[in-house]
N, C-alpha and C positions, 0 to 999 in steps of 0.2 A: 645336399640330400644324403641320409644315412645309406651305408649301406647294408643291407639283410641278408640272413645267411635261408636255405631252404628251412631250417628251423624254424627260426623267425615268423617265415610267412604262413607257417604250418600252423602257428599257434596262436598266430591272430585269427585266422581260419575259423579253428576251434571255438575261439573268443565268442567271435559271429555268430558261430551256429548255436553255442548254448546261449546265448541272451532272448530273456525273458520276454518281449514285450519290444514290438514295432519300435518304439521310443527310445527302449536302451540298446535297440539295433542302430538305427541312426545315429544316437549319440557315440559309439563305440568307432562307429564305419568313419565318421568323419576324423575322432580322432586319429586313427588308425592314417587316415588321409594325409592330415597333417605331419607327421612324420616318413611317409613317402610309400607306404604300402595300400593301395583301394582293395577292396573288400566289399561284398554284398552276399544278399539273401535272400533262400525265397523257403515260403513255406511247403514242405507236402506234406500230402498223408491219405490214406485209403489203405488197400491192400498194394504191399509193396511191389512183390513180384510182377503185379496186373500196371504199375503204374512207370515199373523201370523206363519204357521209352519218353513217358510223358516229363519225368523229372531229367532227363538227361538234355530232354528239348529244353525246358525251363531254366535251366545254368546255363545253356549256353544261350540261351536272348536276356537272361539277366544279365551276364558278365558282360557282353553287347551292349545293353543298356545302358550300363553304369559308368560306361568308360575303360572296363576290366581290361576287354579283348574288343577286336574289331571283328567284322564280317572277313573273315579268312581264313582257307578249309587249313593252315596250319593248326589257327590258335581255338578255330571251332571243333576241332579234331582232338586237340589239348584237353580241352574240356572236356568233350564228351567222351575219353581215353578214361579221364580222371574221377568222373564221374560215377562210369561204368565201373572201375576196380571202388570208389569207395562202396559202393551199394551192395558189390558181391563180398565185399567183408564184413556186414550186416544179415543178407539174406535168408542166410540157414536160420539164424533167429528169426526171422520174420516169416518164411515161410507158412503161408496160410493163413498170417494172421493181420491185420487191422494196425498200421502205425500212423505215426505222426511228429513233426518235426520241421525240420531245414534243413537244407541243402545251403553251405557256405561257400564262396568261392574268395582268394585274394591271390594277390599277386604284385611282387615285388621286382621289375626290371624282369632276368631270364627265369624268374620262380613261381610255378602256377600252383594253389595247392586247394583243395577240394574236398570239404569234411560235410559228412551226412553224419546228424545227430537225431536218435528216434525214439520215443517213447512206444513200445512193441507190446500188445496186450491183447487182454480177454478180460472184460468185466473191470475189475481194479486191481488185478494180477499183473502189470504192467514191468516188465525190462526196460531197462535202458539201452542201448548201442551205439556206438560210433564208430565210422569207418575215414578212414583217410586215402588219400594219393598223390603225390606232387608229379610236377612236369616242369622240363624246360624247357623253356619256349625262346626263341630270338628276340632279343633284347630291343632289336631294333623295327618291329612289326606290332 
């Protein structure tokens, strides 16, 4: 198994979160597998500020799901640590307004990293944004 540096897992993150389409999300997340980092995704979108808690629940029962992380207040803590700082380095853009996107999550051995990518708009005046945040987490949990 290779070994990935917090970079690494930062940019398959990215990877994740900017792919187009259900389809080029699973084809990415496996390869990504295959070389030894998992990686999943979930869609949000609404008004951001109103939805912080419900996206912060959502990474961590994906990351859950997928095999990322297990049920434990270290690595659900990780996430939702991770979470919280990507969104607040989006927010000020968002504030008030209507976005839409993914919430990425991957992780490589002690490297959790967490990127929210959002189309931020009014009418068809729309922003882009991305937010990041890594963690380390124990290798062995």
């Amino acid at each position: 198994m290779n070994q990935f540096t917090s970079l690494d897992v930062t940019k398959a993150a990215v990877k994740v979160a900017m792919t187009s389409s259900r389809n080029e999300e699973d084809q990415l997340v496996k390869q990504l597998k295959e070389h030894g980092i998992n990686a999943t995704a979930v869609d949000v979108g609404g008004n951001l500020i109103q939805s912080i808690p419900k996206i912060i629940e959502r990474a961590i029962i994906a990351s859950r799901k997928t095999g990322i992380t297990k049920e434990c207040m270290v690595l659900d803590g990780a996430v939702a640590g991770a979470a919280r700082d990507a969104i607040m380095q989006v927010s000020m853009k968002a504030n008030g307004l209507n976005a839409g996107g993914k919430i990425a999550i991957a992780r490589h051995r002690e490297h959790l990293t967490v990127c929210i990518f959002l189309s931020i708009g009014l009418l068809h005046l729309d922003d882009v944004v991305i937010g990041l945040a890594h963690r380390s987490v124990p290798d062995n949990i």
